[in-house]
N, C-alpha and C positions, 0 to 999 in steps of 0.2 A: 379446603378443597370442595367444589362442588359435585353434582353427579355425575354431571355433565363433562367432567374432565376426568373421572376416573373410568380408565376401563381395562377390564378383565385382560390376564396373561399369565398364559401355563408355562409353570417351568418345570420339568424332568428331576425326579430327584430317586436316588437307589433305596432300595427301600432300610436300610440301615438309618440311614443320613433322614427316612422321611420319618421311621420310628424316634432316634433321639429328639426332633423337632415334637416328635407329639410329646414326649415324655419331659419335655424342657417345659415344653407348653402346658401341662399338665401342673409342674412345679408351682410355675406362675401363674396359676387358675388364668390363661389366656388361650385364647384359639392359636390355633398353628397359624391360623391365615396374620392374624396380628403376629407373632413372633416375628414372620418372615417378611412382613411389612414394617417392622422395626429394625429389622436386622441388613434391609437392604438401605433405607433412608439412611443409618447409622454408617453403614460403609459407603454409601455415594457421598455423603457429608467429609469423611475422611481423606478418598478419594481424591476431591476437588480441592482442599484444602491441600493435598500431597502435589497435585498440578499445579497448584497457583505457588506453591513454592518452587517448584521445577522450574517453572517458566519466570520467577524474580531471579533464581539463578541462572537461568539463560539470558536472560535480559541485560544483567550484570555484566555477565562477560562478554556477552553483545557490546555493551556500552563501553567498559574498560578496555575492548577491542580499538573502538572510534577512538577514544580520546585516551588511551592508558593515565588517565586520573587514577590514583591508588593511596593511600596507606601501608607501610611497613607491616608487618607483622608484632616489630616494639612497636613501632607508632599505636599501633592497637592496643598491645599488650598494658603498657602504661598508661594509657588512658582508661582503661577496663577496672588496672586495681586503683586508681584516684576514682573512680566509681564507686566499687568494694569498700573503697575503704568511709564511704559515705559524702565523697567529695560531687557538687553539683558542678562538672566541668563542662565545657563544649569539646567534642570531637576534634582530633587533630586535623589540621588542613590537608584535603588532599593534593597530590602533586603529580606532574607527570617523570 
């Protein structure tokens, strides 16, 4: 990141919640201001990862909506332990 793209933003915190940060911070010989800049990148990281699977699962049933292509539940199911059990199978075909 450059300097030029970071800038400053106050966030409110009760002072319980701002004492542990110091005392976390303290642990790990790091500034509060680094904790909470680790702790926000960690959870937006998380975050977007928890979206883009939301929306593969909307996408999904968007798509199987259009065209009801599917797999069984055995259909899966067997395919999964020929898997398991170390087997290199291709996926069962899907069907309407």
């Amino acid at each position: 990141m450059t300097a030029a793209a970071i800038r400053p933003m106050t966030i409110k915190l009760d002072l319980d919640t701002r004492e542990r940060v110091q005392r976390l911070a303290d642990a790990r010989q790091r500034s509060s201001h680094w904790l909470m800049r680790e702790a926000i990148s960690q959870y937006v990281a998380r975050e977007e990862k928890r979206e883009a699977y939301r929306q593969a699962g909307l996408n999904a049933w968007s798509a199987y909506q259009t065209n009801a292509l599917h797999v069984t539940g055995e259909e899966a199911d067997a395919w999964l332990e020929k898997l398991e059990a170390g087997h290199d199978v291709e996926p069962p075909p899907c069907h309407v």
